[in-house]
N, C-alpha and C positions, 0 to 999 in steps of 0.2 A: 750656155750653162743654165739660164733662165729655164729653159725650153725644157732641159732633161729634170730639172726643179718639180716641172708644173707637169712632165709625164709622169715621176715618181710619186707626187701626192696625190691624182690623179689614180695609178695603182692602188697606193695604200689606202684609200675612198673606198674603193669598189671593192678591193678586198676585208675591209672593214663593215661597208654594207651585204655582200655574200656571208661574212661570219653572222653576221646578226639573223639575217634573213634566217638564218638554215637553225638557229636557236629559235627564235617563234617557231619557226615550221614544227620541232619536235612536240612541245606542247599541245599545240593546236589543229595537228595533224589528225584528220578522220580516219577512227577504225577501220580497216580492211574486213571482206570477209564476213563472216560470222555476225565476230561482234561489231558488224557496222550500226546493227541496231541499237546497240547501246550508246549511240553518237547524243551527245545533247547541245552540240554545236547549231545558232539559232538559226544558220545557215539551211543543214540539216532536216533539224524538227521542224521549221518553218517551211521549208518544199515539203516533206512528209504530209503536211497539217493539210497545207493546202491543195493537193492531190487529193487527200481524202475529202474533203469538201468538195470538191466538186465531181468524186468518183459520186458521192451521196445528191449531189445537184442532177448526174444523169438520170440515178435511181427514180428521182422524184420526176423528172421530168418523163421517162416512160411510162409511169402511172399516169399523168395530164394526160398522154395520147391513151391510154387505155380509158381512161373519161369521155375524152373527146370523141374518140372511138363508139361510145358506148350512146352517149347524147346524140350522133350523127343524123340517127333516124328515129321518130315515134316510137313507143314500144319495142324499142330494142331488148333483144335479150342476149346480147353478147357479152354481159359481166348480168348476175344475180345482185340481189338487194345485196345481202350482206358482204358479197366481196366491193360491189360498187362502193358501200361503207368505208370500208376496211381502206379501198387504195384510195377515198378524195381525205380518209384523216390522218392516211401516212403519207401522201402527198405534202398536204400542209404541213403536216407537223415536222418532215426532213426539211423542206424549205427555208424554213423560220427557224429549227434548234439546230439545223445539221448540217445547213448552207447559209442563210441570210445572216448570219452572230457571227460562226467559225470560221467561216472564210476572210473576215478581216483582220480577225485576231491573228488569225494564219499566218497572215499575208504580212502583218505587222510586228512578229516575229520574225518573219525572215527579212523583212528589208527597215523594221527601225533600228537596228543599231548601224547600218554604213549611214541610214539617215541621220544619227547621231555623233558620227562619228566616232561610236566604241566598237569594240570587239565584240563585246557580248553583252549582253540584259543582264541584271545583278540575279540570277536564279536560274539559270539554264537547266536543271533538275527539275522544276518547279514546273517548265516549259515542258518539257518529255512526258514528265507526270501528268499534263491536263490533255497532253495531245494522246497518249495511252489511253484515258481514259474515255475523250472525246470516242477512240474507235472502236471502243469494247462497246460501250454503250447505246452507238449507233450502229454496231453490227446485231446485237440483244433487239434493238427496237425496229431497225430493216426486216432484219431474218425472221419474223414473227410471219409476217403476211407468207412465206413458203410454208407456213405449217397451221393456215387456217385459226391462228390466233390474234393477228392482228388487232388494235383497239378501232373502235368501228362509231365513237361518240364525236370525232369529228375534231380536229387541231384545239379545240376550247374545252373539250372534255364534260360539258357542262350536268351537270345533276337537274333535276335526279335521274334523266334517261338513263345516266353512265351509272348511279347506286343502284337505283331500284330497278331497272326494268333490260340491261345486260347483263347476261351471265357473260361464265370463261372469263379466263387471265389479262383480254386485250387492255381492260382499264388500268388494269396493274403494271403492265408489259410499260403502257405510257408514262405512268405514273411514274415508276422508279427506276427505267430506266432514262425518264427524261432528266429526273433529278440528278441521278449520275451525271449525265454528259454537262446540268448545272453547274457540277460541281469543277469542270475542264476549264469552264467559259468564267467564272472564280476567280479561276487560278492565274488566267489567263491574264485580266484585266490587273490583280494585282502587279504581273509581270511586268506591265505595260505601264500603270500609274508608275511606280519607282522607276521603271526604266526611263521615260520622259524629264520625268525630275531631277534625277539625280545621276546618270552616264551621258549628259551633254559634255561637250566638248571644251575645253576653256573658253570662256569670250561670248559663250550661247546664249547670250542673258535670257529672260520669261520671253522678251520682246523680238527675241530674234528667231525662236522658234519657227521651224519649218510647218506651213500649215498643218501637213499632215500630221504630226505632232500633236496640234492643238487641237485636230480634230479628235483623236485617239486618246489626249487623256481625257475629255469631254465626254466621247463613248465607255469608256472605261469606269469614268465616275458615275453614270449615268447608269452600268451592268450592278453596279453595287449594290442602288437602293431598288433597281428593277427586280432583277432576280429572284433576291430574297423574299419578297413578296410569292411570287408563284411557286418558293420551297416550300414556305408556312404553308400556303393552300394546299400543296401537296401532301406535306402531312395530313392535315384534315382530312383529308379527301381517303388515304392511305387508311387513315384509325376509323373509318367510318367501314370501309369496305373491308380491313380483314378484321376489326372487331366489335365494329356496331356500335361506337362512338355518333351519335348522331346531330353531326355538326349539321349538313344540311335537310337532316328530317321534320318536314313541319309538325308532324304528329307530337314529336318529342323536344317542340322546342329550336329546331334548327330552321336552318332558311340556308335555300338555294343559293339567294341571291348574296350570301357570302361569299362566296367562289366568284361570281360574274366579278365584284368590286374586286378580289384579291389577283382574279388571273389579267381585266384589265389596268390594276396597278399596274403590272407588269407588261400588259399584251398592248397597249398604245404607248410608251416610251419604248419598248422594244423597237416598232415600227422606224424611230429615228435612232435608235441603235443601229438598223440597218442602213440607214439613209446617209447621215452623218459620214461615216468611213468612204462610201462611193463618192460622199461630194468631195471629201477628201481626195483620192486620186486626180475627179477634177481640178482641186486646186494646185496640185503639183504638174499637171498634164499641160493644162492652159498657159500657164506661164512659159514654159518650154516651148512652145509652137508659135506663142505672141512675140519671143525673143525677147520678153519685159519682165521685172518684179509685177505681182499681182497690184490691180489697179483696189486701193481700200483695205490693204492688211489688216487694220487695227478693226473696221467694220465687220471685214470677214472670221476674225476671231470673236466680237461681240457679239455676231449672230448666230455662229456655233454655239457659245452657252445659252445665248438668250431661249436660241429649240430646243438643247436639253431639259431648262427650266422649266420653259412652259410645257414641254412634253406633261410632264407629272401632274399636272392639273388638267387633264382630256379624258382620263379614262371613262368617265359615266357616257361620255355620248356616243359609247356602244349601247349603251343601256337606257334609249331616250324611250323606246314600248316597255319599259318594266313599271312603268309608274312612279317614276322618279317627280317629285316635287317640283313646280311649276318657276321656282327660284333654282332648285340643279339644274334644271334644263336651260333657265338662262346665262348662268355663268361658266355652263358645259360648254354653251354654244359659242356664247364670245369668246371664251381662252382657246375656241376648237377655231375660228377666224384666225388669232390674233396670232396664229403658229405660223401665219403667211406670211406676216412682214418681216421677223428675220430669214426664212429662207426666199423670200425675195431680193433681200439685202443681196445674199451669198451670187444668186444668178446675177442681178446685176453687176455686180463687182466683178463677176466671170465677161461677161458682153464687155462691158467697159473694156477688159484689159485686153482682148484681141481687138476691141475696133482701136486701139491706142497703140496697140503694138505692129509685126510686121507680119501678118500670120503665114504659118508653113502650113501646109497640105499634107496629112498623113492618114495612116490607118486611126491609130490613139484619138487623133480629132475628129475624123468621121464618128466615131463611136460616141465623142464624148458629144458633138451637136445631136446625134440621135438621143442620146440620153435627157440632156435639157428640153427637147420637144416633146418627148413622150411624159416627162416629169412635168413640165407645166401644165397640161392637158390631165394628165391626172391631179394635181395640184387644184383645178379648177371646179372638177367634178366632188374634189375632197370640200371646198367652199359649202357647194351645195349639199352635201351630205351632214355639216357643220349645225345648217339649220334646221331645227327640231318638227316642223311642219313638215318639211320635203322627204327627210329623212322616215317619218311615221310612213309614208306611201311607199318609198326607194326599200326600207329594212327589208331583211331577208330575200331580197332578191337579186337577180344578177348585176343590176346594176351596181350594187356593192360588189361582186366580184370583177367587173370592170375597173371599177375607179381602183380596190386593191393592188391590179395586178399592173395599171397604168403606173400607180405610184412605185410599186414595188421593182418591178422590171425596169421600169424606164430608170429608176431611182437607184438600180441595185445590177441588176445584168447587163446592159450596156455600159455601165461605166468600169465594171470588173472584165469585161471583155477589152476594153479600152488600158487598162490596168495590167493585164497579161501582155496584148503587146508591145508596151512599153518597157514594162520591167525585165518580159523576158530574157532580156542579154545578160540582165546583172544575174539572174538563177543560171545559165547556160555559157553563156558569154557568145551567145549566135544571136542574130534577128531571123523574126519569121516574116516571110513571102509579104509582099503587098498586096496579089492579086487575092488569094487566099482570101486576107481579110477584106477587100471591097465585096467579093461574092457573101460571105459572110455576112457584113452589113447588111446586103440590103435584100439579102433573103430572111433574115431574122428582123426588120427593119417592116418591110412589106408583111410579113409572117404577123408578125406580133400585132399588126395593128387591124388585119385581117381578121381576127382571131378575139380582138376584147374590144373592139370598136363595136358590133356588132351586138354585143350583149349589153352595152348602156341600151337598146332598142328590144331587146328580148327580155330585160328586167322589165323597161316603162310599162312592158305589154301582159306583166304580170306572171312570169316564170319563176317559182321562188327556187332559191339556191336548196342545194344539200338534197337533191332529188335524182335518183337512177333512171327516170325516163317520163317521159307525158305523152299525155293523148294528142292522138291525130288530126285533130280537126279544132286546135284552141290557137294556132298562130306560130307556132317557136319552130315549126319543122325546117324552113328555107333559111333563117338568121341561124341556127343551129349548127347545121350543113355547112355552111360558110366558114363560119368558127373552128370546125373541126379541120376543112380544107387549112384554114389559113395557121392551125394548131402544128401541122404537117411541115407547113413550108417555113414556121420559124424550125423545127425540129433540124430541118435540114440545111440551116444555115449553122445550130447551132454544130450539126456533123461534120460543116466544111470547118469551123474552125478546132473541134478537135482533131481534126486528121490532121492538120498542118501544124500543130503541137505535138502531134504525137510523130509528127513523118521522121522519118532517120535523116541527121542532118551530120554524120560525118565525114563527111567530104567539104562541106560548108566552111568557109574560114572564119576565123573568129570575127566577130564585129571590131570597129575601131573601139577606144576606150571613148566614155563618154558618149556612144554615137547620138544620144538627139541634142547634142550639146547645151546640157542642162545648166542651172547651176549650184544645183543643190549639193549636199555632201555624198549620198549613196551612189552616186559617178567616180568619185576616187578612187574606186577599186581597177585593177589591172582586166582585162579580159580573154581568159576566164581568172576570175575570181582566188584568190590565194585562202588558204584555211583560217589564217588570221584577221580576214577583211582587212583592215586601213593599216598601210605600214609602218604610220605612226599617226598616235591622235591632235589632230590640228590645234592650233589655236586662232579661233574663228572671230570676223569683225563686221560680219554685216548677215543679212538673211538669205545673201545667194552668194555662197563664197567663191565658186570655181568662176564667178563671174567679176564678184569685188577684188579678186586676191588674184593677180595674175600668175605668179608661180606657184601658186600653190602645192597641185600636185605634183611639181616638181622636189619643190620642198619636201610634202610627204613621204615622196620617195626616196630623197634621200634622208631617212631617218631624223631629219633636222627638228622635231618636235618631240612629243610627249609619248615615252613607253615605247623606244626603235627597236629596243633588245628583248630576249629575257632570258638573264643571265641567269638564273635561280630556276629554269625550266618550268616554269610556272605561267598558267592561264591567268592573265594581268588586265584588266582594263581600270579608267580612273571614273571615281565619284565626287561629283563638286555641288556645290551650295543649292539649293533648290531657286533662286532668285537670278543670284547674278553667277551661276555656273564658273565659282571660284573652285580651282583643283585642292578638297579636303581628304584623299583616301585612295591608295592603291589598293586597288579589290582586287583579290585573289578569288577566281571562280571555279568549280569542282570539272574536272573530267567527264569522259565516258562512263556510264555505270549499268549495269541491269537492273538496279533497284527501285530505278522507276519505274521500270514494267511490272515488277512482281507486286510494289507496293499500288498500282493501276487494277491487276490482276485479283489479288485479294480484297481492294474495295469493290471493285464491278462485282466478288463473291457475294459478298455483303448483300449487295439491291437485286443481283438477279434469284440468288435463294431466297431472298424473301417476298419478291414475287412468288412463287410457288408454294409458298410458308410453310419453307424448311426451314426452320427458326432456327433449330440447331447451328444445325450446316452456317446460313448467315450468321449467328453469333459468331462461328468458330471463323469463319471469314473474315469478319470485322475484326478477331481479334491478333490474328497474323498478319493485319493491313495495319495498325496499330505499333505492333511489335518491330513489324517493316519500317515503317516510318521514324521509329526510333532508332534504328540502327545506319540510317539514312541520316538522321539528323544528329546520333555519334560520331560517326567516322568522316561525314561531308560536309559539316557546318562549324560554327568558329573556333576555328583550328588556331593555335595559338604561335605566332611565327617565329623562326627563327632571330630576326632582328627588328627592331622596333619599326624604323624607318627604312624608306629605299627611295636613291634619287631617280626621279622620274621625266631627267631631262630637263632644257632648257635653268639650269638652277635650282632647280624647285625639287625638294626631299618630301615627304609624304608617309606618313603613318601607312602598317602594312593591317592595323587592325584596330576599330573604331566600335564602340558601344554607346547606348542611349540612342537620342534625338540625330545622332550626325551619323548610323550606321542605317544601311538598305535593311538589315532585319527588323529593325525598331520599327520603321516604315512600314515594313511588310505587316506587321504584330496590327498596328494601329490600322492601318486602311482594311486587313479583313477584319477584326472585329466591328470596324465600322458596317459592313458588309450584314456580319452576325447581329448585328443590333439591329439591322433594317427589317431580317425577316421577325425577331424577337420583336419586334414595334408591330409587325405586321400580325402576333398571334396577339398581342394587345390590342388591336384595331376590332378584331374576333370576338375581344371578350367585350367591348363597349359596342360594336355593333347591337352587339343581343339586347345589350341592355336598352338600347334607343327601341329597338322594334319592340320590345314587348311591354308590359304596363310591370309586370313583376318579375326582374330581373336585378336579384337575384329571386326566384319563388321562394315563397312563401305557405307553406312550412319547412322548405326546404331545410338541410343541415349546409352546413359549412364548413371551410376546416377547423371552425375557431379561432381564437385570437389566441391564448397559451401556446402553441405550441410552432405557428410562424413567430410569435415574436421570440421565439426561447431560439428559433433554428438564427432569424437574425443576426442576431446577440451572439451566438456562435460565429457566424459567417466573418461578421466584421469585426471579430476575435481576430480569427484566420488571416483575415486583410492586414491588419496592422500586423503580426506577425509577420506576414512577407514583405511588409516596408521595412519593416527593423532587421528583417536577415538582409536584403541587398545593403541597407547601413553599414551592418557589421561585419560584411564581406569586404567592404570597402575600406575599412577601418582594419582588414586582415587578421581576422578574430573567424577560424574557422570553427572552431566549436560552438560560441556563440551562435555562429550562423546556423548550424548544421543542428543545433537544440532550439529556435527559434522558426527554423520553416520545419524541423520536425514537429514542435507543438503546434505550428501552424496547420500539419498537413491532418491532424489529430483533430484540431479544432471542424476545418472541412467536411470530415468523416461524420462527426458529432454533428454539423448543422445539417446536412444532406439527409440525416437520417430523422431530425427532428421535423425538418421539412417536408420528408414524404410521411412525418405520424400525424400531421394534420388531417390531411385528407384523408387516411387511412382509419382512425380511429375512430373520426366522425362516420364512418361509413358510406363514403360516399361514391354512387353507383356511376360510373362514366359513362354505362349505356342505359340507364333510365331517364337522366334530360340532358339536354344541350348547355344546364348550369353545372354538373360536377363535370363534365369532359372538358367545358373553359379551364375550371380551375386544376385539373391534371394536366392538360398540357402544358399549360404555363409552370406548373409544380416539375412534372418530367424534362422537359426544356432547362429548368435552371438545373438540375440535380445533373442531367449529363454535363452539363458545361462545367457545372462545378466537380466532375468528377477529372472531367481534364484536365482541369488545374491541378489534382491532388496528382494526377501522372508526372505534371510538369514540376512541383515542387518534391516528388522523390527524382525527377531527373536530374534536377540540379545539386541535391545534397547530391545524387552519385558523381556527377561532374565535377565537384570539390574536391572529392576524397580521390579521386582518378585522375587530378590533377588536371584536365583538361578545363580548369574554369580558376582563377585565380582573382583576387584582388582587385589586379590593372585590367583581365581578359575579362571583361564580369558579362559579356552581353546575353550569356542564358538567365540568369538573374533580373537583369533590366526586362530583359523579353517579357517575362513572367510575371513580372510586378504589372507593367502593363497592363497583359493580359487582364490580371487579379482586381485594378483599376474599373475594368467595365463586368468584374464579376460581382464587384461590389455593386456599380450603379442595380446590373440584374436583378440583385438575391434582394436588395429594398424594395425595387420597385414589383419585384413579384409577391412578396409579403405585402405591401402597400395597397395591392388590386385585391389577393385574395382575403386578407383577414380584414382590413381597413376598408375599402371601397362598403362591402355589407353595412356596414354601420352607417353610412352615410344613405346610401340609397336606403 
């Protein structure tokens, strides 16, 4: 009787877990067909992302061999100056915006949430929207070089070669559309920071985070204050070229060397924006092949921030022949050493944990030992280039193009090689070949060192970089030759490993589950992979759970945890405390949609008509990209639920809708404005640079906006502010009229300071392209006036959201959102009146 007991509950198990199964399935199920593209599953957009990164990695890479090609012999003329231009600055610049950023973010998309154990990242919209935009913008900035427009000033873009002395759209071409694909890698990192923090799994405390985790919101925080910086230059760079703004004209007041400081803000913490995520995969790679937790967790987390840190303080020693002060060059050079000993830290703690553990033999480890050898050796030569003596002789010559590509590749392509074949099964649920990848290895292996070994020796000998070809009889012809040979044989290594990702593998049986028997969480999944990722979200008690928690995925699998169902047909995953990853919030995530592509579609309208300056055209772009977004963030965002709460298993009931500080949007609001403050800091760096280089800045007789009329816009503004603090008040106090007459006089107020703000400058007269003082104080005047004009969108969105019923009392988080916002529009709108009418009076 026992027996028939334990077969009938047994049935009613299995037929209990099939109902469930087949209820997620409906939700979570990808588009067929058509509208597969509209999929925003991170699954999905994540293999999308990362495809196209590295379809753009090939692109870049056959430009190298049209170089190398071209370098092979003396006097070659198999590529002309100007194309030779054209592919070594679209070389670099797909490398660095289009492969070396995207591809992690990619990559971190599709496989951080089984690393977290959720379903989804809190904005899978958000996801689709950056990865649209990523390919519009890199097909705008690829497709230039087939039509002889390419930008030809070189990955750094530097002035004034690229204002004064090229014609054609190519400066343009890079300019706005690198900004664009900026605006992907954005979006991206927001996804990431809130994803990290707040969709762990119960039990994930800060401390238990999976490195790659910690390497990724490191990167992530680190894309924030980079970025922005090289948007602000961009602008500049942008109002000089289509309207004579002359930031960096020395004739009128400008300098150059604005841009070098503003693009290496940006251009050397990028460097470990790239570096950072591949050491990451190391760190998940290693542990799995040593069969041990990583030897120095807690070290290996410290020295990931400590690199980001120091990152931000190295950018001048690019810049040690500009004439930088005999004090910047020495604390350029010590913070450019002292970058060594956290990522020494990180190698060691990698050595440690294989010589501690049992090591296994594979492709993943082959890749990643090539990678620490080629990165320490460029590591070494980076020392040397550190010092401001060695570096005066080494600049501009190949020798910097060695050590770069040592760091870069050894730092960046061997360990994303190593990366593919490990992860592969979880995107496929197959493994690829082993012989495949040993040819692979050490054809790219031998390739690669063939190829930049040889240029530390044809820099020393005085061969400067960024050069189509040299003369026959000065040394570089037989180290040249070699390079280009050994440019070849990495090519063809990287060809054996695409062919056997790309080979047809169905006859192939699925891999076991788990195959490198890891112990991380993104192994839980079945293989192939189900639509929902995790069948249910664990509760986690150590840093390698499939290793700490013996049944786990048994467990898992039988729905015994958190979110088995979804009885309300609804895309579900959970949000918990940012510290100690306690379950606060059943997230409800949006569907498939096409509106990220059109509202993708109409921004790229935006930047690439106004390359051309079709201003119309881009106005009307921007404003259907606008319109898009609104109707995106109508019908997709906080939706108001049917039931307050929902039990989400194991006990535990759960709010299905959360405002302020404890909801993923609040977060979202606050980390990009953080972002938006960075490049706004960066046009204030702009306007105090001037004033350090010249004796009279502001000039003298110059006009200014006056003090009347920033202080009268002021005084209006933070009218406006404390209006929108009293309409979320009074929304809460469910007084919808008060509300809806309180961010109306608010939105009044806005109107009224934005316009007293732009009569400053206006009425004084002052000319943005006769000095480099009235174009400081317009940009920073235009800068606040747009921002403040979003706010005045965002406070009629919300009275419409009142009276439309979609925003309520208890539902307030478009309200919260917006106050927010209003929070850093207020620090802006002072601190822009402060620079422009106040700073005068003191200098």
């Amino acid at each position: 009787m026992s027996d028939l007991t334990y077969s009938h509950d047994e049935r009613d198990d299995r037929a209990r877990r099939e109902a469930q199964e087949r209820r997620l399935s409906a939700p979570w199920q990808t588009p067929r067909g058509w509208r597969y593209w509209s999929a925003v599953n991170n699954s999905e957009v994540g293999l999308w992302y990362t495809a196209t990164s590295f379809i753009f990695f090939l692109f870049a890479g056959v430009l190298a061999l049209l170089m190398r090609t071209q370098l092979a012999i003396p006097e070659n003329d198999f590529l002309s100056a100007t194309t030779y231009n054209q592919v070594f600055t679209l070389h670099g610049s797909v490398m660095m915006f289009l492969f070396g950023v995207p591809i992690f973010e990619a990559f971190s998309i599709m496989i951080l949430p089984q690393m977290l154990g959720a379903r989804d990242l809190p904005f899978p919209r958000l996801s689709a929207y950056g990865y649209w935009s990523f390919l519009i913008g890199g097909i705008f900035v690829c497709g230039s070089i087939f039509f002889g427009a390419a930008p030809e000033g070189g990955w750094f873009m530097y002035p004034p070669l690229t204002t004064a002395y090229q014609e054609g759209l190519g400066a343009d071409i890079w300019l706005l559309g690198l900004s664009f694909i900026e605006v992907a890698s954005l979006a991206a990192a927001v996804e990431l920071i809130v994803g990290v923090l707040k969709t762990r799994p119960p039990g994930m405390r800060i401390n238990l985070l999976p490195l790659y985790a910690w390497y990724i919101l490191v990167v992530a925080v680190m894309i924030l204050f980079a970025f922005p910086p090289l948007i602000a230059g961009d602008l500049l760079f942008e109002m000089e070229r289509a309207f004579d703004w002359p930031f960096f004209d020395p004739s009128r007041g400008g300098d150059p060397l604005l841009w070098q400081h503003l693009f290496w803000i940006f251009g050397h913490p990028e460097v470990y924006i790239i570096f950072l995520p591949a050491i990451a995969l190391v760190a998940m790679i290693v542990p799995t092949f040593a069969r041990r937790p990583i030897v120095g967790y807690s070290w290996v987390v410290l020295a990931a921030v400590g690199t980001g840190f120091i990152s931000f303080g190295l950018w001048a020693h690019h810049m040690y022949t500009t004439g930088l002060p005999n004090i910047s060059l020495a604390f350029f050079s010590a913070a450019s050493e002292a970058v060594a000993i956290p990522t020494g830290v990180q190698i060691f703690c990698f050595l440690a944990t294989v010589m501690a553990g049992r090591f296994v033999r594979s492709v993943p480890m082959l890749f990643v030992t090539g990678a620490l050898a080629i990165f320490v050796l460029g590591g070494l030569t980076g020392v040397m280039v550190a010092i401001a003596p060695f570096d005066f002789q080494a600049h501009d010559t190949y020798f910097v193009v060695a050590h770069l590509h040592y760091v870069l590749i050894g730092g960046v392509l061997f360990p994303v090689a190593a990366g593919l074949y490990y992860f592969y099964p979880m995107a496929t649920g197959k493994l690829l070949a082993e012989k495949p990848g040993y040819w692979a290895f050490w054809l790219m292996f031998i390739g690669f060192n063939v190829t930049f070994l040889p240029m530390h020796f044809t820099g020393l000998l005085g061969m400067p970089r960024r050069v189509f070809t040299y003369a026959a009889d000065v040394g570089f012809d037989g180290l040249n030759l070699v390079s280009t040979i050994g440019a070849f044989i990495l090519a063809a290594g990287v060809a054996v490993l695409v062919i056997e990702v790309l080979w047809p593998k169905g006859k192939q049986p699925y891999a076991k589950r788990n195959p490198w028997n890891a112990g991380t969480l993104e192994w839980l999944g079945e293989m192939p992979g189900k639509p929902w990722g995790v069948r249910s979200i664990p509760l986690v008690k150590g840093r390698y759970p499939l290793w700490d928690q013996p049944h786990l995925i048994r467990d898992v699998d039988a729905g015994r945890f958190y979110l088995p169902d979804a009885e309300e047909g609804k895309r579900e995953t959970l949000i918990t405390t940012t510290i100690d990853a306690d379950p606060i919030q059943c997230l409800r995530v949006p569907g498939p949609t096409f509106i990220t592509l059109w509202a993708a579609l109409f921004t790229g309208g935006a930047f690439i008509f106004a390359t051309y300056k079709w201003y119309l055209a881009a106005g009307t772009s921007a404003l259907l990209a606008l319109v898009t977004v609104l109707v995106w963030l109508w019908t997709g965002t906080a939706k108001i639920p049917e039931k307050r709460s929902k039990d989400v298993g194991l006990g535990v009931s759960l709010p299905l809708y959360a405002s302020g500080s404890t909801s993923v949007g609040w977060w979202a609001m606050f980390i990009t404005m953080i972002g938006d403050m960075s490049a706004y800091a960066s046009l204030l760096f702009g306007y105090f640079f001037f004033w350090t280089v010249h004796d009279d800045f502001p000039p003298d007789p110059a006009a200014g906006p006056g003090l009347f009329w920033p202080v009268v816009a002021a005084a209006l503004l933070l009218g406006a502010w404390v209006c929108t603090l009293l309409s979320r008040h009074w929304n809460r106090r469910d007084r919808p009229l008060a509300f809806t007459l309180g961010l109306g006089l608010g939105a009044v107020l806005n109107v009224a300071g934005i316009l007293a703000l732009l009569a400053g400058p206006h009425l004084n007269g002052l000319d943005p392209t006769r000095h480099v003082y009235p174009a400081t104080v317009w940009v920073l005047v235009l800068w606040t006036t747009i921002h403040l004009g979003v706010g005045l969108v965002m406070q009629c969105y919300c009275i419409a959201r009142r009276w439309a019923g979609r925003m309520t009392a208890e539902h307030d988080i478009d309200i919260r959102n917006v106050t927010l916002y209003w929070h850093f529009m207020a620090i802006t709108s002072g601190v822009t009146v402060l620079v422009i009418a106040g700073f005068p009076l003191l200098a």
